[in-house]
N, C-alpha and C positions, 0 to 999 in steps of 0.2 A: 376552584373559586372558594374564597371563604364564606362558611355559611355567619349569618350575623344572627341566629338565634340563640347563642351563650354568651354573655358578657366575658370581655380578655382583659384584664389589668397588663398591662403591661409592665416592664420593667426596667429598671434606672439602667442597667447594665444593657439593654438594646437602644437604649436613647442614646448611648459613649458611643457603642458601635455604630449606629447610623452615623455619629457626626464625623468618626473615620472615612466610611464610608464616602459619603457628599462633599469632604471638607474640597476637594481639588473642584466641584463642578459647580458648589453655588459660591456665594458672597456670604464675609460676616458680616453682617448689616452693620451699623453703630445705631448705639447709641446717644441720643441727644439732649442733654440737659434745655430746658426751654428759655429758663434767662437768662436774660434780663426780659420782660415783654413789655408791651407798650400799657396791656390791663393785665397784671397777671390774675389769673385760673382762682387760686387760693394761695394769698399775698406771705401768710406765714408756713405754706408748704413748696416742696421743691418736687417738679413734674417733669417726668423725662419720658423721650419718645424713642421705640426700639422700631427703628425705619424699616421694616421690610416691604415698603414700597419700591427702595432702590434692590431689592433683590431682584437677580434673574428672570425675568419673563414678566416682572412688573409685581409679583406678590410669593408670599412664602411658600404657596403652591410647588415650590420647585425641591422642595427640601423631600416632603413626603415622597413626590413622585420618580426622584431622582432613588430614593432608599428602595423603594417599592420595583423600581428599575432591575439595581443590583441585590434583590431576594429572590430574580426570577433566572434559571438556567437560561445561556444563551441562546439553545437551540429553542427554545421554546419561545423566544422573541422574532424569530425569522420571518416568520409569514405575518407579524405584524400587531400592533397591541389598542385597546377600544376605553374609552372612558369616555363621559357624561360629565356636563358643569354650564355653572353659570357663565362661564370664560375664564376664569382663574388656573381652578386646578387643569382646564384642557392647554393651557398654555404650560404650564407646569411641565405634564404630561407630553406636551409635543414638542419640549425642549428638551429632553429626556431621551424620545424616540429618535430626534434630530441628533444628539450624541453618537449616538450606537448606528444610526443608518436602517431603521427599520419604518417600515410604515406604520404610520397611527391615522385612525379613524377615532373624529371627539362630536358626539351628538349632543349642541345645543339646542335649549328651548327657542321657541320663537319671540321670546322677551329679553333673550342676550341681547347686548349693543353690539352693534355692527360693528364697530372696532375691535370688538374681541373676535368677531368672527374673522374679520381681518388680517389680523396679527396671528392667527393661528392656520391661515392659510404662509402667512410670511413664513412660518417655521416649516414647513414643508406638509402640514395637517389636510387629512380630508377631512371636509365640516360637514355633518348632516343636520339639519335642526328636525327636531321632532316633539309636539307637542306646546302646551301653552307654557308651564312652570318646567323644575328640575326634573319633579318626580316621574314625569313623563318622557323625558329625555332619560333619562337611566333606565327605565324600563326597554327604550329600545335599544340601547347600549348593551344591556346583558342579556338580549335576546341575539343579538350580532355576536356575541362572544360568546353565546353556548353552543348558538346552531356551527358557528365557525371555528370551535374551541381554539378561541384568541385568548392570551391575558386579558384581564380586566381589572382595570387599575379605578377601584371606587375612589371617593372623593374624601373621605372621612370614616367608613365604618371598615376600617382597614387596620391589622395592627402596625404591620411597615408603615405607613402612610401616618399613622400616630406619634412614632418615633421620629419622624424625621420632622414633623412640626415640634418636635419637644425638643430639639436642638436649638431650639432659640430662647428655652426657658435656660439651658446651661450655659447661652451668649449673655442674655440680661443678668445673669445673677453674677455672672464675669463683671459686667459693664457697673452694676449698682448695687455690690454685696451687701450692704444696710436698706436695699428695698423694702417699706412695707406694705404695700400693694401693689399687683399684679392687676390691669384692665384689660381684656381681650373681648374683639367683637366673636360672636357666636353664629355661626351660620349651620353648616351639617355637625359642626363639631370637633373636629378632628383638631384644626387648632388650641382650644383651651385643654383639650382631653389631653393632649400632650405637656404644652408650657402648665398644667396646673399639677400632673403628675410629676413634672422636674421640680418644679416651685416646691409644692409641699412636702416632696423627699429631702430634699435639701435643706429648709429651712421654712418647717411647720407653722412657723408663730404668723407664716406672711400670710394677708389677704389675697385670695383668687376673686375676681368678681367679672363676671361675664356678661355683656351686653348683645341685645336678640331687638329686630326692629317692633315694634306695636304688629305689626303686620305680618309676620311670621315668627310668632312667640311658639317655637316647636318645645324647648326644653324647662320655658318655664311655664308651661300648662303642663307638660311630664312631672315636674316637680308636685305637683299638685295631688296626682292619682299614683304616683311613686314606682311609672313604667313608662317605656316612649309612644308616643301617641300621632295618630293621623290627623293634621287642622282640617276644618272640613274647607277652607280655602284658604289663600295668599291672597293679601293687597297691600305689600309694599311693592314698591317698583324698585327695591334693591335685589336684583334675582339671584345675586352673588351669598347673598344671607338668607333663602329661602325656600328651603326645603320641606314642603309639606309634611314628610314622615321622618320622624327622628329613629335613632338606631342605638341596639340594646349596648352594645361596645361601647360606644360614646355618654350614652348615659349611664351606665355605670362609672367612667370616669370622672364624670360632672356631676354625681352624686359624690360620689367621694372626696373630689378635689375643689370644686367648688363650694363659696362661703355663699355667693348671693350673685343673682341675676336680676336685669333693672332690662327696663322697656325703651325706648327710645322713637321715637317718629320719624319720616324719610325726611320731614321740613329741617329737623333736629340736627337731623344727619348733616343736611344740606348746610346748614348754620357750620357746624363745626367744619365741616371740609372748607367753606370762605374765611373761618378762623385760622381755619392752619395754612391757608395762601396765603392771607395777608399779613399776619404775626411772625410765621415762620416758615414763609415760599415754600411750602411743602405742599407737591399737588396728590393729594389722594382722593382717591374713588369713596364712592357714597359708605361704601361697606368699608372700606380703609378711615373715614372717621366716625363711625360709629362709636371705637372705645371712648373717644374724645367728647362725642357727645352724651356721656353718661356720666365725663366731671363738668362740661358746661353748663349741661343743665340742672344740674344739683343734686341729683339722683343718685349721686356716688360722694360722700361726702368725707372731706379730707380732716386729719384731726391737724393742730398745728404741730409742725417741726415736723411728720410725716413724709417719708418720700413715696413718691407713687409713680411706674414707668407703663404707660401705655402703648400697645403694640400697635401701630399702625401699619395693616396688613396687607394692604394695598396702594395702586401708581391707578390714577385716574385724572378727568377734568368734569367727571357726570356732575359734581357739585357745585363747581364752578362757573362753567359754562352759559348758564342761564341766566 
């Protein structure tokens, strides 16, 4: 298992080989220019959206877990592989397992939606739920994979797991080579760590800017004291972005790759997921409009003639719904 007490740069030349790797078992997402809309965003910039809601198992979760898959010798997959999430990356991860024919065991908190648990039974997953938030659900996750020495496939303080979200920084800069900002929601991490280390290798001058809910601001309260830090609680009810304890891996990416992180509220959230139904039939989960709701709300601000492509990281109706 890898220890997460040294920070790991990763590198551009294993973000090509993941996307060798995954290319036959996920989706290239597209992306989506926004207009015409009915209110545009910011009237003298052009805003596109990098769907990996329609990816594999509903979110980009599938890209890391699939990479993180084939870094592991087969025989050491047989008795069967253990990971912890809000429902994302265990979907991910049990679409993965479901490839290959092996059992996986994914321990959600008790504040996952029943649909994630659901749909991770669908893929052939045993669910355990353990705990209130994430952090306590991975805690009993790598105590199942040490006492049973199972793989254990983290959710974000991973360096496979980093690579394979950063395949989607070398799809967007395909899709929008004149991008000049990059908006990713921010949960354990793993996604910006990736798409901000492809973004800025490739083409420095761009904007990275990172969205974290008011309610589990793990990495921009690290930014602060300039190491990753314990919240002494969670109160968003987005569980998918909320990770009590940030990780030194991650944030040394997000120090490096990142320009700025902005806060956003779950109402906010909610706001932007009924934007992106009704504007652009696009159904994403709370944590799937989070980047969106960092240009609705102003808090991310566009200069004119600017293009900006935000990843929308997840398939949901939790926004909608209500």
């Amino acid at each position: 298992m890898q220890t997460l007490d040294a920070p790991l740069i990763i590198t551009l030349d294993e973000v090509y080989a993941a996307r060798e790797r995954i290319r036959t078992f996920i989706r290239r997402t597209p992306t989506l220019r926004t207009a015409p809309l009915r209110t545009p965003v910011y009237p003298h910039s052009d805003i596109y959206l990098k769907l990996e809601n329609m990816q594999v198992s509903g979110s980009f979760k599938a890209r890391g877990a699939m990479n993180k898959l084939q870094s592991i010798p087969p025989n050491e997959l047989k008795r069967g592989i253990v990971a912890a999430s809000g429902g994302n990356h265990g979907l991910g991860v049990a679409y993965a397992g479901y490839l290959v024919g092996v059992p996986v065991t994914i321990f959600l908190p008790k504040s996952a939606a029943a649909i994630k648990a659901h749909k991770l039974q669908g893929w052939g997953a045993r669910v355990v739920h353990a705990g209130d938030v994430f952090d306590d659900a991975n805690y009993a996750a790598v105590t199942l994979a040490e006492h049973d020495h199972l793989p254990y496939f983290h959710p974000f303080a991973d360096a496979a797991i980093i690579a394979g979200q950063g395949t989607i920084g070398l799809e967007l800069l395909e899709d929008v080579p004149d991008v000049d900002t990059v908006i990713v929601a921010i949960g354990g991490g793993g996604l910006i760590s990736g798409i901000g280390r492809v973004v800025k290798a490739l083409r420095p001058d761009v904007r990275v800017i990172g969205v974290e809910p008011i309610g589990a601001a793990t990495y921009y309260e690290a930014r602060k004291v300039g190491h990753p830090v314990t919240l002494p609680e969670i109160t968003t009810i987005v569980n998918t972005l909320a990770p009590r304890q940030g990780a030194a891996i991650n944030f040394a990416h997000i120090e490096a790759y990142v320009d700025e992180i902005v806060l956003v509220s779950d109402d906010e959230m909610r706001q932007a997921a009924r934007w992106m139904w009704t504007e652009m039939s696009i159904a994403a989960e709370l944590a799937g409009a989070a980047a969106m709701a960092g240009l609705l709300t102003g808090r991310i601000v566009l200069r004119a003639g600017e293009k900006a492509c935000v990843v929308v990281c997840g398939a949901g109706t939790d926004g909608i719904d209500e």
